[in-house]
VOBA-1610 file (N, C-alpha, C; in pm, whole numbers, padded with zeros to 5 digits, always signed):
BEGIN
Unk+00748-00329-01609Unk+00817-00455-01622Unk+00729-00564-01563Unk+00677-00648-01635Unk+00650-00779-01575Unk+00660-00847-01496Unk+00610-00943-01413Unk+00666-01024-01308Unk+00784-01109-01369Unk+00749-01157-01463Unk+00827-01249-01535Unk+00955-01187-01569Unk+00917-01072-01638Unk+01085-01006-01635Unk+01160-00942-01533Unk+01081-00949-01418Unk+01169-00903-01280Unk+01245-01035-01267Unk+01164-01147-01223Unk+01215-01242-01173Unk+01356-01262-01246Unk+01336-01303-01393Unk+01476-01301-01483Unk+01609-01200-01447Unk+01549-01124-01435Unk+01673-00994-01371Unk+01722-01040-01256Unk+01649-01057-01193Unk+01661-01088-01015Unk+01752-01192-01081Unk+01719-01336-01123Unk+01771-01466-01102Unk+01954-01404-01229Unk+01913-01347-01319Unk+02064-01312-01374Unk+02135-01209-01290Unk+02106-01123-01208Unk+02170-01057-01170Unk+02225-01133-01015Unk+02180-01193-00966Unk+02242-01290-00847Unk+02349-01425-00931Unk+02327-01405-01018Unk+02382-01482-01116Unk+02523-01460-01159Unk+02525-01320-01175Unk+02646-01234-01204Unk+02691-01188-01077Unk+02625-01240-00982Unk+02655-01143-00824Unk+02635-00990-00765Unk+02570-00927-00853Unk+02501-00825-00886Unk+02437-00815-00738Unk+02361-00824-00702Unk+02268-00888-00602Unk+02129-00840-00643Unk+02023-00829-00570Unk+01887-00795-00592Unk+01864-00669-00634Unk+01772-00640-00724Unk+01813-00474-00753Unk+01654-00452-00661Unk+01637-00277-00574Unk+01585-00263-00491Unk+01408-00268-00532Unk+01429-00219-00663Unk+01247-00259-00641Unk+01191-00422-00641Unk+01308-00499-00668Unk+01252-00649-00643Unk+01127-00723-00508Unk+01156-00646-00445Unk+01061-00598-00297Unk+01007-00566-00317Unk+00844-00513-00396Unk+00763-00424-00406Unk+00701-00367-00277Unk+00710-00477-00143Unk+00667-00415-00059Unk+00784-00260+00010Unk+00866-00254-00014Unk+00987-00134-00009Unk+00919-00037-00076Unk+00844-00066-00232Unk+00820+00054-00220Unk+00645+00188-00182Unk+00577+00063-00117Unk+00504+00116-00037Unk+00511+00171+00095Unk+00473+00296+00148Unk+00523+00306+00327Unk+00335+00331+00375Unk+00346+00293+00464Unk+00216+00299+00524Unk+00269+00385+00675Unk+00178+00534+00729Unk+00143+00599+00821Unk+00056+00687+00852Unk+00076+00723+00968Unk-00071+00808+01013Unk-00153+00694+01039Unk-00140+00591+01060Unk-00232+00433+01097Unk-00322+00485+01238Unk-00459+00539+01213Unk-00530+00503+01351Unk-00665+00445+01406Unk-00706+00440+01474Unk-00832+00366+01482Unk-00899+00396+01636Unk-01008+00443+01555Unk-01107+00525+01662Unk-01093+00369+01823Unk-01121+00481+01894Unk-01231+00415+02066Unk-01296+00362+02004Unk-01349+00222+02086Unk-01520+00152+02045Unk-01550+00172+02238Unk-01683+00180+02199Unk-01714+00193+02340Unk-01704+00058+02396Unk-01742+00001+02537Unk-01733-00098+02592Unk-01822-00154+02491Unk-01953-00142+02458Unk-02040-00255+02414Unk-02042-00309+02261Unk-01955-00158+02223Unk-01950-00145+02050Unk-01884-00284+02024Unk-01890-00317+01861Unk-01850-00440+01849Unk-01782-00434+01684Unk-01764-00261+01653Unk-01714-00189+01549Unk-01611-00087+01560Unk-01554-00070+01435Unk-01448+00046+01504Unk-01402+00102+01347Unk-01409+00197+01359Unk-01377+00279+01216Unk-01150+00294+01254Unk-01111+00251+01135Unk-00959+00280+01088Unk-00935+00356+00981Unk-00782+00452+01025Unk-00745+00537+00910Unk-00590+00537+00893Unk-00552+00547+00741Unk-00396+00575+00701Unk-00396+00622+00634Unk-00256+00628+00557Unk-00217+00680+00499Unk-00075+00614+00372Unk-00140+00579+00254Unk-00009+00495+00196Unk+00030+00568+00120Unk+00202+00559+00104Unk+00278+00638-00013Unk+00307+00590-00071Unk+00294+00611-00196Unk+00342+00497-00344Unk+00417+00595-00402Unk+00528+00557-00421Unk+00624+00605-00524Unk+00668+00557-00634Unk+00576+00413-00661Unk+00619+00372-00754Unk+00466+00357-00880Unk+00484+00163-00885Unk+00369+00205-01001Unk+00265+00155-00916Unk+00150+00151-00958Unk+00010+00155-00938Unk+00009+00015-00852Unk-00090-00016-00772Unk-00121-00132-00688Unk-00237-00130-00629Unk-00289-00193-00519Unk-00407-00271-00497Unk-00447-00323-00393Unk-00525-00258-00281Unk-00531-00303-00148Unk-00649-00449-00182Unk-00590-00548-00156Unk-00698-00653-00170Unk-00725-00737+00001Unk-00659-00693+00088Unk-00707-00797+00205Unk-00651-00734+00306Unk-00760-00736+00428Unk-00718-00635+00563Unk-00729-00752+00656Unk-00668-00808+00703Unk-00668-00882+00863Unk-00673-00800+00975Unk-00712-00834+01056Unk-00702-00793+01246Unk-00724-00893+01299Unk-00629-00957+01400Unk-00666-01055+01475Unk-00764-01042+01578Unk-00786-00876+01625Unk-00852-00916+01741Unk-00985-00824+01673Unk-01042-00872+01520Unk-01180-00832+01465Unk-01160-01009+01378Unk-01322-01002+01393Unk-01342-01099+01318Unk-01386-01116+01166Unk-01367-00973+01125Unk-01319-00955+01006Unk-01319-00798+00968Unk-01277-00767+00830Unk-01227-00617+00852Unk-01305-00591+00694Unk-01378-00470+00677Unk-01416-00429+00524Unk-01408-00262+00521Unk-01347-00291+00390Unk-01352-00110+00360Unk-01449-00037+00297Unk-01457+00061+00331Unk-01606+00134+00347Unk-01594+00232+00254Unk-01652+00325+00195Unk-01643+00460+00109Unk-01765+00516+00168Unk-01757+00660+00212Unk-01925+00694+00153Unk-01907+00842+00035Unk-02016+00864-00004Unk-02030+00917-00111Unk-02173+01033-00050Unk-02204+01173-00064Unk-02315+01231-00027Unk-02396+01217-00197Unk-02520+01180-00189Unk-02604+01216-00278Unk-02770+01259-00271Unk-02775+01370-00320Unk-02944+01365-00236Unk-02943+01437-00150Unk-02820+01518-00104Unk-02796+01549+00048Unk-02818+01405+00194Unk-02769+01330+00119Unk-02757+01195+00222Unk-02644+01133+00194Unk-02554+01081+00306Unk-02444+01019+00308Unk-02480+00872+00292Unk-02431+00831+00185Unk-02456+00661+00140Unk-02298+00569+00186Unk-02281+00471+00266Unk-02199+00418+00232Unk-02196+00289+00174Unk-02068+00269+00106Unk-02105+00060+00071Unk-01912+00056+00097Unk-02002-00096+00104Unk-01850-00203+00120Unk-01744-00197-00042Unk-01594-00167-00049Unk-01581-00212-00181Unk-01490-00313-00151Unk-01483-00391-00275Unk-01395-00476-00212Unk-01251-00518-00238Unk-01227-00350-00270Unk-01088-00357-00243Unk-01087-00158-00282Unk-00904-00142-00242Unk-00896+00013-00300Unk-00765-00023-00427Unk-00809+00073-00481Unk-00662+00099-00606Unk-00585+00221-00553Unk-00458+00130-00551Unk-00313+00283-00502Unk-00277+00292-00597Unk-00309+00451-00678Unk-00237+00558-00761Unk-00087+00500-00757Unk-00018+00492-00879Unk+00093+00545-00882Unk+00141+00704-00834Unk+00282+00645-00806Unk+00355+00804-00775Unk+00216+00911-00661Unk+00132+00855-00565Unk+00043+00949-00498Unk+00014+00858-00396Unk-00043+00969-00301Unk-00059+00914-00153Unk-00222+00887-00183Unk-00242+00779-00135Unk-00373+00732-00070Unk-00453+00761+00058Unk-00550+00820+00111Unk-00560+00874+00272Unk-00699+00815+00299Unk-00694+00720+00362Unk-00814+00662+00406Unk-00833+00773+00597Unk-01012+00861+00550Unk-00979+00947+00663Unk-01161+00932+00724Unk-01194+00992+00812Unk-01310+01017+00833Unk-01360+01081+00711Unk-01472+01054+00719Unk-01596+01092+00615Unk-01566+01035+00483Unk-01474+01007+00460Unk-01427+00903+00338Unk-01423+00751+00314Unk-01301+00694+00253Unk-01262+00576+00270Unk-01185+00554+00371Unk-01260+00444+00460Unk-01213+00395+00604Unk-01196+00231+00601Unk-01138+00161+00655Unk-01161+00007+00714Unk-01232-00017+00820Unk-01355-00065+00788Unk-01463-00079+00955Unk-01391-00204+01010Unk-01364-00232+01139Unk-01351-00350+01217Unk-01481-00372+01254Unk-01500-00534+01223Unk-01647-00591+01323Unk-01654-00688+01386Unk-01728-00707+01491Unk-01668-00786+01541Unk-01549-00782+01670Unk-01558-00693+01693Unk-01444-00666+01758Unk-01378-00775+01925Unk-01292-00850+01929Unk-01318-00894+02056Unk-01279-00880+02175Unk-01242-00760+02147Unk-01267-00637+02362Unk-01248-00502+02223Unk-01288-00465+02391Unk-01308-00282+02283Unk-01175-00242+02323Unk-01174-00127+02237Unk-01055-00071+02189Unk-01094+00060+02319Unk-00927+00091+02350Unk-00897+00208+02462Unk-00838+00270+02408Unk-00848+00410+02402Unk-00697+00519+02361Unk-00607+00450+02457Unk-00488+00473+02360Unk-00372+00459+02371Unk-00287+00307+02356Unk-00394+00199+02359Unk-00369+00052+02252Unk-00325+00051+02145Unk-00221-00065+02130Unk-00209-00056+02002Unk-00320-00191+01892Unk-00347-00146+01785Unk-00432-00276+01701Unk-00344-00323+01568Unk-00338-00420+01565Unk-00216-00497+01470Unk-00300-00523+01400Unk-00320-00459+01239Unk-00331-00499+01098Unk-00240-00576+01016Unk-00308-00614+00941Unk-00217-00687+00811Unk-00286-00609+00700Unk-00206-00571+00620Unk-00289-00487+00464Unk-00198-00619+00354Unk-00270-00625+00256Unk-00255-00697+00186Unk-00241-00691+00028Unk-00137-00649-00032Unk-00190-00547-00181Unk-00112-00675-00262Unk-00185-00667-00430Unk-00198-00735-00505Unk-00025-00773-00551Unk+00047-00627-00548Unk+00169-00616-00614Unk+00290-00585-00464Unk+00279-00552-00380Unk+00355-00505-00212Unk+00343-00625-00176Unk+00244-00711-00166Unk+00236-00823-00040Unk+00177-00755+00034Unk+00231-00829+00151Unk+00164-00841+00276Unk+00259-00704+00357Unk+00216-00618+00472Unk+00250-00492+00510Unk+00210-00484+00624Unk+00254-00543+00726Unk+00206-00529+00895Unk+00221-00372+00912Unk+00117-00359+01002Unk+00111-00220+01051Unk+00019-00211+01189Unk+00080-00124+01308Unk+00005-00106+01425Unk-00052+00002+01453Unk-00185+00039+01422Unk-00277+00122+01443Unk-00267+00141+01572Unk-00294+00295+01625Unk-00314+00376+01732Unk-00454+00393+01748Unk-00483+00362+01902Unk-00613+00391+01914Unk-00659+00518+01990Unk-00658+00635+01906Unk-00707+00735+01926Unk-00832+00790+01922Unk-00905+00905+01975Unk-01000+00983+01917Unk-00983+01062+01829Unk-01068+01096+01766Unk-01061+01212+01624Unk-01076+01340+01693Unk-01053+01421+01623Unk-01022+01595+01669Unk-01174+01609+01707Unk-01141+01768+01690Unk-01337+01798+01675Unk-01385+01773+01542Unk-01520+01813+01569Unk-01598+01745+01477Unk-01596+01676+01371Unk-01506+01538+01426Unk-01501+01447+01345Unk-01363+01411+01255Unk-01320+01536+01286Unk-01163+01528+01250Unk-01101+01445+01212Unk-00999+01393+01131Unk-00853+01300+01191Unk-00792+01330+01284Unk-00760+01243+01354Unk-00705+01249+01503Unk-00577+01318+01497Unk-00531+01398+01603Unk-00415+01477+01582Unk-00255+01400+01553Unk-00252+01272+01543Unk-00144+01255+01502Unk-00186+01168+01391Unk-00259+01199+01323Unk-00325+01138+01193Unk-00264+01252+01099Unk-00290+01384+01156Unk-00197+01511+01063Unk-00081+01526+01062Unk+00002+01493+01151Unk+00169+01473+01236Unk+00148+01618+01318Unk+00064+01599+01378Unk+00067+01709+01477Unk+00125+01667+01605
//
């Protein structure tokens, strides 16, 4: 359905007193968890982030990451080729319909740069995610370490 033909529904069905029907919210039907984000050491001035989004509905579009306390935020992929890990910036992700998205170590991550104090286990870091069709989606990242070698952090699994 269209934007155009939501809105019409929306505006006839408040019309009839109906009230809002629930996917009018698109941000409802995204959930974002498992939100975490590595230690930076004292001097670091970077910080690797990970989640987890559930889409149950149709397809959408991470287009913009805020952090107030980074002076700006980009998402990363890497890819092995060659037997060498390449990464690049993209500049944005696509959320699958009906499937979870898992931004994790060794994958697709959000680098913070910039950072302005370093991050401690057990802080929390306030994102904004930003998708084309959800809006806007506050979320507070945990600042954990990752398991062993490199792991997702143990409550990155719901452990």
């Amino acid at each position: 359905m269209s934007i155009r033909s939501r809105a019409r529904a929306v505006m006839v069905g408040l019309a009839l007193g109906v009230g809002i029907p629930a996917w009018a919210n698109a941000a409802d039907s995204l959930a974002v968890d498992a939100a975490w984000v590595r230690p930076s050491a004292t001097i670091a001035r970077v910080a690797a982030g990970f989640f987890t989004v559930h889409n149950p509905g149709d397809g959408d579009r991470l287009i913009k990451v805020e952090a107030p306390d980074a002076g700006r935020v980009e998402v990363h992929t890497s890819a092995f080729r060659n037997g060498m890990s390449r990464q690049r910036v993209i500049p944005g992700m696509d959320i699958m319909a009906h499937s979870d998205t898992v931004l994790e170590p060794g994958g697709t991550r959000l680098l913070f740069i910039d950072l302005k104090k370093p991050l401690k286990e057990g802080d929390r870091f306030p994102v904004t995610l930003t998708f084309e069709r959800a809006g806007v989606i506050p979320i507070d990242m945990t600042v954990q370490a990752p398991g062993p070698l490199g792991a997702a952090a143990p409550a990155a699994k719901g452990e």
